[in-house]
Backbone bond lengths (Angstrom), bond angles and torsions (degrees), N, CA, C in turn:
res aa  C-N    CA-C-N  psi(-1)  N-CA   C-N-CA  omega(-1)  CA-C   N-CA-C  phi
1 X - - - 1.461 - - 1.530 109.66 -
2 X 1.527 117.49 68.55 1.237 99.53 -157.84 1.984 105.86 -108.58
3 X 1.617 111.13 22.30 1.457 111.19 143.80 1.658 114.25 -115.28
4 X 1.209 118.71 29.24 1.348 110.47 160.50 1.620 114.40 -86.06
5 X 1.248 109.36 146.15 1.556 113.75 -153.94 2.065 77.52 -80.64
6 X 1.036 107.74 -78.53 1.509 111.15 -145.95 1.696 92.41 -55.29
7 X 1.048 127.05 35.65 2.092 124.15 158.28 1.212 91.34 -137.81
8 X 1.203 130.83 17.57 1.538 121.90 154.79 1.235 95.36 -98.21
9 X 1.792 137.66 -16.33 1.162 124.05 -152.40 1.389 102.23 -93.15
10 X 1.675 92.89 -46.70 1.591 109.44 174.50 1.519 113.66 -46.68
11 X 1.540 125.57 -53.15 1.410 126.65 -173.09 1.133 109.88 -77.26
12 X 1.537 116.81 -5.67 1.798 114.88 177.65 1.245 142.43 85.58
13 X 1.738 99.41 -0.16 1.320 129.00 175.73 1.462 111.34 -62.00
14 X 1.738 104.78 -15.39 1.746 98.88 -176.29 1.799 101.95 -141.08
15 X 0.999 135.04 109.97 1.185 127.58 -145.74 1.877 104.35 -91.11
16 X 1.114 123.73 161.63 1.583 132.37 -157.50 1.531 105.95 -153.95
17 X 1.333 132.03 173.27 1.566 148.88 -149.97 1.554 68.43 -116.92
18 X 1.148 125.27 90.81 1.788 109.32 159.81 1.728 111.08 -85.46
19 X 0.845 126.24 140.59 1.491 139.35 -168.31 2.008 107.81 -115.14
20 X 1.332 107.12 -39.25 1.542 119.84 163.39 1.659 129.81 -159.00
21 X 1.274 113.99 130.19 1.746 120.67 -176.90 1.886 92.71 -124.62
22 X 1.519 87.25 135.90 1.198 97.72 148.03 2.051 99.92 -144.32
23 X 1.582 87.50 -169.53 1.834 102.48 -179.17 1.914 104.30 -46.05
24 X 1.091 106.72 -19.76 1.905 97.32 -173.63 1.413 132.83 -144.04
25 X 2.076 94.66 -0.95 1.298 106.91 161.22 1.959 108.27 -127.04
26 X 1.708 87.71 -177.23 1.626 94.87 154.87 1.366 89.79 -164.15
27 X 1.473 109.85 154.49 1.406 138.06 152.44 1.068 115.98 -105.09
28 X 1.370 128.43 141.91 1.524 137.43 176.06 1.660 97.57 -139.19
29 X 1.108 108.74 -173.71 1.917 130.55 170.16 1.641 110.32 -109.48
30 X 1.289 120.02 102.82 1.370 135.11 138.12 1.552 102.45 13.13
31 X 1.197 115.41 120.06 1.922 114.11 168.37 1.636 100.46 -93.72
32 X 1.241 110.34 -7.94 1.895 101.71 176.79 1.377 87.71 -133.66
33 X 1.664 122.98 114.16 1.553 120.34 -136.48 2.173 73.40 -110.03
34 X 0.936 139.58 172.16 1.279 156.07 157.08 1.530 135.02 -109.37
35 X 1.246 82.47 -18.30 1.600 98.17 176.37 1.709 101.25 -165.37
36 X 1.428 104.66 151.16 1.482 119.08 -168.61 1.672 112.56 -28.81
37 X 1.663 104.81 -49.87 1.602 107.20 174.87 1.745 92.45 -112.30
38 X 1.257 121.05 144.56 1.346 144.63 151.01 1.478 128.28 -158.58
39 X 1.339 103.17 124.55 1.309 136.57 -158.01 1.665 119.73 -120.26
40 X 1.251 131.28 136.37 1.588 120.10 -174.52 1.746 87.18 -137.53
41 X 1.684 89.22 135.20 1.434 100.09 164.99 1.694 96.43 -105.07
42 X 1.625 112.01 160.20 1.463 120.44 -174.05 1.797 93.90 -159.90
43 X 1.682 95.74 144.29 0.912 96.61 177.39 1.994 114.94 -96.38
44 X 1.482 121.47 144.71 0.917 133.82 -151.01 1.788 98.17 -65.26
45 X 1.795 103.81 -16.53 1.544 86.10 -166.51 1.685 83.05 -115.76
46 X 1.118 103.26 151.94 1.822 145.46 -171.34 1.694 89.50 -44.64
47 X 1.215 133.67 122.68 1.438 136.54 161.70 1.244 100.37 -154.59
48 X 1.029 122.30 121.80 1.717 141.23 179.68 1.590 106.65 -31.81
49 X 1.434 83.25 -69.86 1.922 98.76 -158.09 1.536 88.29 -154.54
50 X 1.425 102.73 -172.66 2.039 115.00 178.35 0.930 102.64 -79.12
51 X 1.675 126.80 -32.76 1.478 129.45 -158.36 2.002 102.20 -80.85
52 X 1.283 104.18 -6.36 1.330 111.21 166.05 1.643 144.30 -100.82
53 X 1.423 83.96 -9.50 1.801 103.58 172.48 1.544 115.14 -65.28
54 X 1.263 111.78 162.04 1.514 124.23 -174.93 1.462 105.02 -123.37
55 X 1.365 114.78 -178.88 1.035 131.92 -173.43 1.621 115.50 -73.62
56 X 1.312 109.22 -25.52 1.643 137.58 151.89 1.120 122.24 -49.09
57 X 1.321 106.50 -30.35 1.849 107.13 -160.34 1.968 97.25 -105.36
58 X 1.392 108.73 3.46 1.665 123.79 -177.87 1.488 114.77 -44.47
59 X 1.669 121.70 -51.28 1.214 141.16 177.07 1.549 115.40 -59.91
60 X 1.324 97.54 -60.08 1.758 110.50 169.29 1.394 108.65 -54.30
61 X 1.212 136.61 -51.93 1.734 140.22 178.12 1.262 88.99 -44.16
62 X 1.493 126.09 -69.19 1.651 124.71 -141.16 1.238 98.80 -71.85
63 X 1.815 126.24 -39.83 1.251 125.27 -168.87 1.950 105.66 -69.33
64 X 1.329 111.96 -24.18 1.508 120.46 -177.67 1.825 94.38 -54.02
65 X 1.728 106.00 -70.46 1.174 118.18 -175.82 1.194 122.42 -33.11
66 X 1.670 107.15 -61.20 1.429 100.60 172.12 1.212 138.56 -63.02
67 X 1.413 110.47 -24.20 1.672 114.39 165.57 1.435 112.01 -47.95
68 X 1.382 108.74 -31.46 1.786 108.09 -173.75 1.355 114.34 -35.23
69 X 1.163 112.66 -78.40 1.482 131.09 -163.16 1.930 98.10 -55.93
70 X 0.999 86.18 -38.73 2.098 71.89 -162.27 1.032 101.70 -93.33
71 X 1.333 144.62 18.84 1.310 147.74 157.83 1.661 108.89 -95.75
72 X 1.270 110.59 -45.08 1.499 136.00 154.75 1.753 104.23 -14.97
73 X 1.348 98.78 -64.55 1.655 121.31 -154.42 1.559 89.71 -82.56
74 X 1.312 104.35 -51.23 1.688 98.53 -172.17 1.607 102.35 -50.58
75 X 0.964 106.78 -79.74 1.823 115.64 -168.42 1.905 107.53 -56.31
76 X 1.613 100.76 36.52 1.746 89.91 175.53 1.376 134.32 73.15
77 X 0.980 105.62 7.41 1.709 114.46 -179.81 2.072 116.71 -95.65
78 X 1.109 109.80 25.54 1.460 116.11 -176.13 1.162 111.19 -40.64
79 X 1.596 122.94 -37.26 1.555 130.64 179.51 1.352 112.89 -45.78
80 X 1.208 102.17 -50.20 1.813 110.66 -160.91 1.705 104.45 156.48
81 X 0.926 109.85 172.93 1.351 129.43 175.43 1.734 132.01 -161.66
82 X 1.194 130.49 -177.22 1.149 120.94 -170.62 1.485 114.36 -138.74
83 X 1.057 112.00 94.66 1.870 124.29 167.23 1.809 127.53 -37.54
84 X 1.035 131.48 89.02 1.398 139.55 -178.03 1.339 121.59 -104.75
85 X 1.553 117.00 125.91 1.419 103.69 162.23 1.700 99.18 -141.29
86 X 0.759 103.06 128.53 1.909 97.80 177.41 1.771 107.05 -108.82
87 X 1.243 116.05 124.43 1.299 136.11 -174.63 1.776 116.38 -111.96
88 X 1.037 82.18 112.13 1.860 99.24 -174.24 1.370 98.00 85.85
89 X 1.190 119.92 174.87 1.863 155.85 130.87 1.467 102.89 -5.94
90 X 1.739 92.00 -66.86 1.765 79.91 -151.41 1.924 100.23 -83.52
91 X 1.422 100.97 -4.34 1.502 99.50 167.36 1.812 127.49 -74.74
92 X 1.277 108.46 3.97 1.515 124.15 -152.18 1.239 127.50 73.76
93 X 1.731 126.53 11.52 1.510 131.68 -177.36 1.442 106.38 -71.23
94 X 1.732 111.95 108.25 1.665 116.79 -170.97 2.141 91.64 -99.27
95 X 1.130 115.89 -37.54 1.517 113.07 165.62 1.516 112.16 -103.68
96 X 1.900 99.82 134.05 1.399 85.96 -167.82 1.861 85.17 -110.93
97 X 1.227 108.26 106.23 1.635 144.88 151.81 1.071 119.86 -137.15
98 X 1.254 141.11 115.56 1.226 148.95 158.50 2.249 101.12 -9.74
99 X 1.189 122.90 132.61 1.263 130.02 169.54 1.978 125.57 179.14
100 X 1.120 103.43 119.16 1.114 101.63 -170.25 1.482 108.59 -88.89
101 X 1.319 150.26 144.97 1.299 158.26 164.83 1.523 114.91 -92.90
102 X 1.332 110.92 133.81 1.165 126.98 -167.26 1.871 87.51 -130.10
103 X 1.384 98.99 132.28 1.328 118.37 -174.48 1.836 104.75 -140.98
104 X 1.336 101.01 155.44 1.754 110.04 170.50 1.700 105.47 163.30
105 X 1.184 93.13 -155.15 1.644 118.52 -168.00 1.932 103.73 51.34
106 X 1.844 79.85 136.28 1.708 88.09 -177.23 1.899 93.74 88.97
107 X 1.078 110.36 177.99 1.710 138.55 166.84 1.590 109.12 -83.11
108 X 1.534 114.52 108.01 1.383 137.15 177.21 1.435 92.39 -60.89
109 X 1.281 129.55 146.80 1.495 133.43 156.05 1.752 105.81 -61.92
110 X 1.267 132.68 156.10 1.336 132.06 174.77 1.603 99.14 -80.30
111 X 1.061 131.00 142.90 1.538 146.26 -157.22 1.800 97.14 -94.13
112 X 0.998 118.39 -15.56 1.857 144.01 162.77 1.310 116.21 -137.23
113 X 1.585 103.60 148.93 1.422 114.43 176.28 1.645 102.74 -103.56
114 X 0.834 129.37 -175.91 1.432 147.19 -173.33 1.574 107.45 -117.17
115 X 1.052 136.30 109.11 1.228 118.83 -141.56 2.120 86.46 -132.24
């Protein structure tokens, strides 16, 4: 995948605010931030979107998830925070690598109004 932006990020060819790396992820900070803190964990190996994972990729999902929260806490978010992943086009996926967004600080807009 060698014009996908986020495996240029991983191999370092394009440098990022990384916040956490290990052997199968990284977190960095959002360059078009959405909310006061925003943060994306990604996994180090090439997966489109969610709608493309396997039954293989099960361990890596859960380990993504769990990074949430304690990365959450690290970067100031004790209140709460907000879990994102948009899958495909018509989901809002503008990079297609697998990445979840972690957003907070301040009052999140409600994702629905009450109408």
């Amino acid at each position: 995948m060698t014009e996908c932006i986020f495996c240029k990020i991983v191999q370092g060819q394009i440098p990022c605010q990384k916040i956490y790396e290990d052997d199968e992820l990284l977190a960095f900070h959002d360059i078009h931030p959405a909310a006061p803190v925003h943060f994306m964990i990604i996994p180090k190996k090439h997966v489109d979107s969610l709608s493309q994972c396997q039954a293989e990729d099960q361990a890596l999902l859960g380990k993504m998830l769990l990074q949430a929260p304690r990365l959450a806490q690290q970067t100031g978010l004790q209140q709460g925070f907000r879990t994102v992943i948009n899958t495909g086009r018509g989901g809002g996926q503008e990079v297609f690598h697998l990445h979840v967004h972690i957003l907070g600080g301040g009052v999140l807009p409600p994702l629905q109004t009450n109408k």
